[in-house]
Each structure stands twice: as C-alpha cells, then as structure tokens.
Backbone as numpy.savetxt, mean C-alpha at the origin, in Angstrom:
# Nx Ny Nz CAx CAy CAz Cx Cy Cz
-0.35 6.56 5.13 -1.77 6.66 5.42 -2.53 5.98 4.29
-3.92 5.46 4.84 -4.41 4.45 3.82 -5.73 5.89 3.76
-6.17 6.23 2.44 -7.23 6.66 2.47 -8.05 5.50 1.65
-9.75 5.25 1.73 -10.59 4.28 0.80 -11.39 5.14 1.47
-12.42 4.92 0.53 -13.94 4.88 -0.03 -15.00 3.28 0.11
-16.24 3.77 0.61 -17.14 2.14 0.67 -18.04 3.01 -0.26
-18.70 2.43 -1.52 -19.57 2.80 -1.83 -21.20 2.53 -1.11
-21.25 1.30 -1.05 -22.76 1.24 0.20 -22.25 0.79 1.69
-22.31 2.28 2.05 -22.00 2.62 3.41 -23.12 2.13 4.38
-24.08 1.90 3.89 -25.62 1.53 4.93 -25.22 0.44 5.82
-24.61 -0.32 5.35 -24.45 -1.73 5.96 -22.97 -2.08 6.05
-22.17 -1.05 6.11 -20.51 -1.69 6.61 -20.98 -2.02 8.27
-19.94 -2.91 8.35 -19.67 -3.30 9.90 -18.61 -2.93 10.24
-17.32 -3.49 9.60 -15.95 -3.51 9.98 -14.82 -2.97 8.33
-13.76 -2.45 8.94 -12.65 -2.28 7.79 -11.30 -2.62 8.83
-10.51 -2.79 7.61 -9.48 -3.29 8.18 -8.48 -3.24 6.83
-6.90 -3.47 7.18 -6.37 -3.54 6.41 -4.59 -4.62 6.75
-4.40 -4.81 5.28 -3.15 -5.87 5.08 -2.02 -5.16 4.57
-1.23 -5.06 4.65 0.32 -5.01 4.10 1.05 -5.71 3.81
0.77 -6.95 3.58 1.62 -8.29 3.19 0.62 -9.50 2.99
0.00 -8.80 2.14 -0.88 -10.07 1.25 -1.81 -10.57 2.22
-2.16 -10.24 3.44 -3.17 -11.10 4.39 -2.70 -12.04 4.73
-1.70 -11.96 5.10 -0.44 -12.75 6.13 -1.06 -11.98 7.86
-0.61 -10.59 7.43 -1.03 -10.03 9.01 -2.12 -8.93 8.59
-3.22 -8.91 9.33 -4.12 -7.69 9.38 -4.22 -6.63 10.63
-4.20 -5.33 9.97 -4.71 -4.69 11.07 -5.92 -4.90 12.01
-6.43 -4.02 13.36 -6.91 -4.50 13.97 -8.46 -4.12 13.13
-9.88 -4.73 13.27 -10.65 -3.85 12.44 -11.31 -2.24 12.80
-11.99 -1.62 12.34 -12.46 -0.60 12.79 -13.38 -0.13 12.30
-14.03 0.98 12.15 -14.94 1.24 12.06 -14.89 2.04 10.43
-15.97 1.65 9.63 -16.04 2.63 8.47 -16.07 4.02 8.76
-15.06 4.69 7.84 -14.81 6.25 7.99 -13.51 6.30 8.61
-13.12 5.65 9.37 -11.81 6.06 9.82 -10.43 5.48 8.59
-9.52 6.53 8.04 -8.71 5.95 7.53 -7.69 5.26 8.33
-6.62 4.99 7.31 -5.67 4.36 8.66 -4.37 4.88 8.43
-3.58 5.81 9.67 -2.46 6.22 10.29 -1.45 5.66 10.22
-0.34 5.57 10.30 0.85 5.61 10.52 1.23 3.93 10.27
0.93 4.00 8.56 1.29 2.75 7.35 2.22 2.65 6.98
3.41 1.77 7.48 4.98 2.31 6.92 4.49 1.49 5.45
5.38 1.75 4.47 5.44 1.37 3.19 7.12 0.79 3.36
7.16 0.12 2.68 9.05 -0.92 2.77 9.76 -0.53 0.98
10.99 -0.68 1.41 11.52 -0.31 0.12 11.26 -1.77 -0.90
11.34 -1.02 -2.18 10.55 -2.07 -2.88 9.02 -2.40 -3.39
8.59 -3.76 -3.30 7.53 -3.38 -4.12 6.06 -3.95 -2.66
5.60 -3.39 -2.68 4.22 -3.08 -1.50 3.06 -2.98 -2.44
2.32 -4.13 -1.69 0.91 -4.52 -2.29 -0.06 -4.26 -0.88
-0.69 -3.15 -0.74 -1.98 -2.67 0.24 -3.31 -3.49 0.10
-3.92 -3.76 0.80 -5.03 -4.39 0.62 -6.33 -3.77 1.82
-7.32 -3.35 1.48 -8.42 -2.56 2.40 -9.19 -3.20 2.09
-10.09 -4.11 3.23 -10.99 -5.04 3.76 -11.91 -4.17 3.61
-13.68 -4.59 3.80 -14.30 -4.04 4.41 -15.69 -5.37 4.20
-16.42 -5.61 5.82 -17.70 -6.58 5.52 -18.77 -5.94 5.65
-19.71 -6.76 5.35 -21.12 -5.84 5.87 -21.69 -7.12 6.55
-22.78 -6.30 7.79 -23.85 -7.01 8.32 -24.17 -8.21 8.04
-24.18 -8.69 6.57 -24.45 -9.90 6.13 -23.67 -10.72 5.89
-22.48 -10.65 5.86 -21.26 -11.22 5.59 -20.83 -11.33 4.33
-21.34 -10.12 3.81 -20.62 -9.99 2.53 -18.97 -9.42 2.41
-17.85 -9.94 1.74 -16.49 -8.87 2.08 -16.24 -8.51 0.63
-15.85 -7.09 0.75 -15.42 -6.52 -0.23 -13.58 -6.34 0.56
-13.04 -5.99 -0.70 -11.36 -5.72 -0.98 -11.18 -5.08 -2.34
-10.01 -4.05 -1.91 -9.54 -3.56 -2.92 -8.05 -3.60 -2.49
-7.12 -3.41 -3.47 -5.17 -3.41 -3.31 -4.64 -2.31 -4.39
-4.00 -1.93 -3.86 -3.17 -1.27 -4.98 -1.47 -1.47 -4.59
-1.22 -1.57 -5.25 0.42 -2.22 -5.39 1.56 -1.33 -5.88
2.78 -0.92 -5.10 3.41 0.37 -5.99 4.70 0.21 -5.04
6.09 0.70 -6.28 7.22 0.62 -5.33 7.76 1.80 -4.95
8.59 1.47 -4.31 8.98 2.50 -3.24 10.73 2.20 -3.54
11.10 3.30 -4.00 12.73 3.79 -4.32 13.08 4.56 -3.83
14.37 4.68 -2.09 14.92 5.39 -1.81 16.44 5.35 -2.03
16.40 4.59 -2.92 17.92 4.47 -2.75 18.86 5.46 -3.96
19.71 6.19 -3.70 20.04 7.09 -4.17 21.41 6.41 -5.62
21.23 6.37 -7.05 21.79 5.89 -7.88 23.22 6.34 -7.71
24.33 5.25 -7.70 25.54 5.42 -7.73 25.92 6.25 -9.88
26.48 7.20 -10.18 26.77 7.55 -11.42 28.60 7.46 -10.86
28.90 7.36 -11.99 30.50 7.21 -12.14 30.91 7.94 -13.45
31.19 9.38 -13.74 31.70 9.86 -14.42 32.32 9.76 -14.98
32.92 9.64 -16.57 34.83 9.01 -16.54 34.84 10.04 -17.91
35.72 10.93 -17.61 35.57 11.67 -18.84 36.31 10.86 -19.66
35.95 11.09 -21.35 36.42 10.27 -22.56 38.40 10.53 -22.69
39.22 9.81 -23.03 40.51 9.86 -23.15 41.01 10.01 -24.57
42.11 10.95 -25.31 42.23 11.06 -26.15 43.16 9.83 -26.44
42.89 9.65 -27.63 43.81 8.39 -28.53 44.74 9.11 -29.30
46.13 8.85 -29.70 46.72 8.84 -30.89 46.88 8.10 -31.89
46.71 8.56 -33.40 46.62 7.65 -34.24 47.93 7.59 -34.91
C-alpha cells in the first residue's frame, strides 16, 4: 500500500503512481485515495507518487528501500582438535 500526503490540496487534479522509475504508471485518480494492492519485488524498489494540479504544475516524491526474503544459508562446523 502506497500511503502520501499533498500539502496544497485546493488545486490537485490527479495522483498516480510508478514502480519502476516511470517506465509504467498506474492508472490516475483522485487525491485522497491511497493506493492498494502494491506488490514490492525482492531487492531494491524505488516508489514514485505523482500528483498535478489544475495548472499543470507536477509534483513527485520516491522513496526507495529493499526488500529481503531470502532466508541466510549458516553452515556450522564445529572447531577440530589438533595434536601437537
């Protein structure tokens, strides 16, 4: 889930959002609605939340963060005695 904030809400038109750098965008929508069911990919994911106003001004913000499911292989080896 994407939550954002518009600070001057008077004049949004549209929001929208990217998951791959603004290669592909979501569809736009309306200020206030967050956005649902955002898969995140293993690795490193850069978000990006659109938003224009009336005048054609665009604001963006991203935040960027990875994602580790992969569970670390450890290999135990207990120490072996030597003779001297």
């Amino acid at each position: 889930m994407i939550n954002y904030t518009v600070r001057d809400v008077n004049n949004v038109q549209a929001c929208w959002y990217s998951t791959n750098n603004g290669i592909t965008n979501s569809s736009k929508t309306t200020y206030g609605a967050n956005f649902t069911n955002v898969i995140s990919t293993e690795g490193s994911n850069n978000w990006i939340v659109y938003c224009n106003d009336t005048f054609g001004n665009l604001g963006l913000t991203s935040v960027t963060f990875n994602k580790d499911t992969i569970k670390p292989l450890i290999d135990f080896v207990s120490p072996t005695e030597t003779n001297n």
